[in-house]
Every structure is written in C-alpha cells, then in structure tokens.
N, C-alpha and C positions, 0 to 999 in steps of 0.2 A: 819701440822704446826698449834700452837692454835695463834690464834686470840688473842687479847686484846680488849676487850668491852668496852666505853665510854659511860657512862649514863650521861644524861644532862635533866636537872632539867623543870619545864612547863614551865618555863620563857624562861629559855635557848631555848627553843626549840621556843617559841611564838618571840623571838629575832630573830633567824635564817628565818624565815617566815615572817617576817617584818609585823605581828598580835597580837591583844590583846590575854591576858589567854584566854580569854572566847570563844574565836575565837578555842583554840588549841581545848578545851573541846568539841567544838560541833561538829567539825571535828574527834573527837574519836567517835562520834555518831552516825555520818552520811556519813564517806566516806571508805567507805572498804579497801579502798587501803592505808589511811594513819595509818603509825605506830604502832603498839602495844602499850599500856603504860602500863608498869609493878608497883606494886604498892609496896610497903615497907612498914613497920611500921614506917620508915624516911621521908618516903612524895611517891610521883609518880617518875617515871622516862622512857626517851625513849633511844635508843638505837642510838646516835650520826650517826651511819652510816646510819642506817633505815632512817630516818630524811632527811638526805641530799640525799640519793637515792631518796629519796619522790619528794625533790624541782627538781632535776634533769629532774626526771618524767614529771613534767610538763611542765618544761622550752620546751620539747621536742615536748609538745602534740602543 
C-alpha cells in the first residue's frame, strides 16, 4: 500500500518542537537520530511523520 508523504517546511518542523530555526539546523548536525532534511531547489523539507516519530522518541526516553 503507498503511503502519502507530508513535507513540512524548517519552520513547520521548528513549531512542532516548540524551537527556534536555528535550533532545527544544529540538530541536523548534531543528532543522529533526528530526521533527514531533504533539500529542493524550493527550500528544505522533513518528512511529517519522521518528525513526529522523532518527538515521540523522546517523550519516551
């Protein structure tokens, strides 16, 4: 069955995380476990569900 993908933009993602942009950036640099960002010639984007699996992740740890 295919999936539907939800890309959501740094902001979007920096909202979901209750973080500044700058906060998303250095977490793409420094935490293995968070999300891929995929890049476009339209800007960056993550993958909606990655993201929320991500907060989930911790809520847990």
């Amino acid at each position: 069955m295919d999936k539907d993908i939800k890309l959501i933009t740094v902001s979007q993602t920096a909202n979901l995380l209750a973080v500044h942009r700058s906060t998303i950036y250095r977490l793409v640099r420094t935490d293995d476990e968070f999300p891929k960002i995929y890049e476009f010639g339209f800007g960056k984007r993550f993958n909606k569900d990655d993201v929320i699996e991500y907060i989930n992740s911790r809520k847990a740890a």
